[in-house]
N, C-alpha and C positions, 0 to 999 in steps of 0.2 A: 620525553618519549619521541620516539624517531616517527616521520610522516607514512613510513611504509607499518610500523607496529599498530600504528591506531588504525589504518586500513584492515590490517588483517584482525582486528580486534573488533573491528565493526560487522566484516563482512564471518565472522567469528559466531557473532551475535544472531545474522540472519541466518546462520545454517542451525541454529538452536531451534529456531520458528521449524524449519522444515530444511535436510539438507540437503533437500535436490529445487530448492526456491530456485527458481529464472530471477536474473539481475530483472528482468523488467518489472517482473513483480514489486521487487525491492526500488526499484525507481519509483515507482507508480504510488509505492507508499510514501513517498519522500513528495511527491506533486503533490498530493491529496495534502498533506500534512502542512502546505505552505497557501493552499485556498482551501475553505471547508466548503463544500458544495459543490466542486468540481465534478462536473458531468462526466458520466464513462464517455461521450463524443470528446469532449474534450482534452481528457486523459487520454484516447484512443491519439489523436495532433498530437499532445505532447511525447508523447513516445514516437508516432511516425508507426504505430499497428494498426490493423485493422480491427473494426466495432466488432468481430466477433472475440478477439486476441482480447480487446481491452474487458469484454464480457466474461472470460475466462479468468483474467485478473483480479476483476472485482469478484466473482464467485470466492476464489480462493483466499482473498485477503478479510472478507465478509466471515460471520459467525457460521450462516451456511448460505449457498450459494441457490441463485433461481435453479440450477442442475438436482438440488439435491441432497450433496453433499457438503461433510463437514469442512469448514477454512480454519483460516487463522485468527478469526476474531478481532480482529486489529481496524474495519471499518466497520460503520454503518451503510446500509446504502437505502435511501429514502427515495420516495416518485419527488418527479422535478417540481418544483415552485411555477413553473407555467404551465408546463406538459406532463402529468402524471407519467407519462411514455418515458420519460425522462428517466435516467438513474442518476442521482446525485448520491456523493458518497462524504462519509466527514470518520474522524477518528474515534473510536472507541476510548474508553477510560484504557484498555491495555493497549492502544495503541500510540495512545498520548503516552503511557509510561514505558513502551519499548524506544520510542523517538527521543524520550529526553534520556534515557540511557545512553542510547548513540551519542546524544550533545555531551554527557558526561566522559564521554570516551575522547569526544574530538578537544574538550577544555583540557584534558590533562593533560 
């Protein structure tokens, strides 16, 4: 399979999730998914957004978000292990199985 098919086969994949997803969203799940517990401050650096941007992120990729509304299910987000103030976020059972989807897309 050509490296441009499995791209569009991946990003295929995240517009199923939702198909107006921000690539940052979809990044953001790819950082969370490579440390579990990664702080939304720290998600917020790794992207290079701001705490309210990464707040938005994690609402929408979360079951439902502190806004309210429904997400994508795809993380947990739990109080910090030092600072309850904290959000740490780790992957849900569907979010571990939309991830290793993608990994089955990028091995063929």
């Amino acid at each position: 399979m050509k490296p441009g098919t499995k791209v569009r086969l991946i990003l295929d994949e995240f517009r199923k999730l939702d198909p107006e997803l921000p690539a940052q969203q979809a990044v953001a799940l790819i950082v969370i998914s490579e440390r579990a517990g990664m702080t939304q401050q720290k998600v917020a650096a790794q992207l290079g957004v701001s705490k309210s941007s990464a707040n938005r992120i994690f609402n929408k990729l979360a079951d439902e978000g502190t806004d309210g509304k429904v997400g994508l299910g795809l993380i947990k987000i739990l109080p910090g292990d030092a600072d309850a103030r904290e959000r740490q976020a780790y992957l849900t059972p569907t979010g571990v199985e939309f991830l290793a989807n993608l990994c089955r897309i990028v091995e063929a």
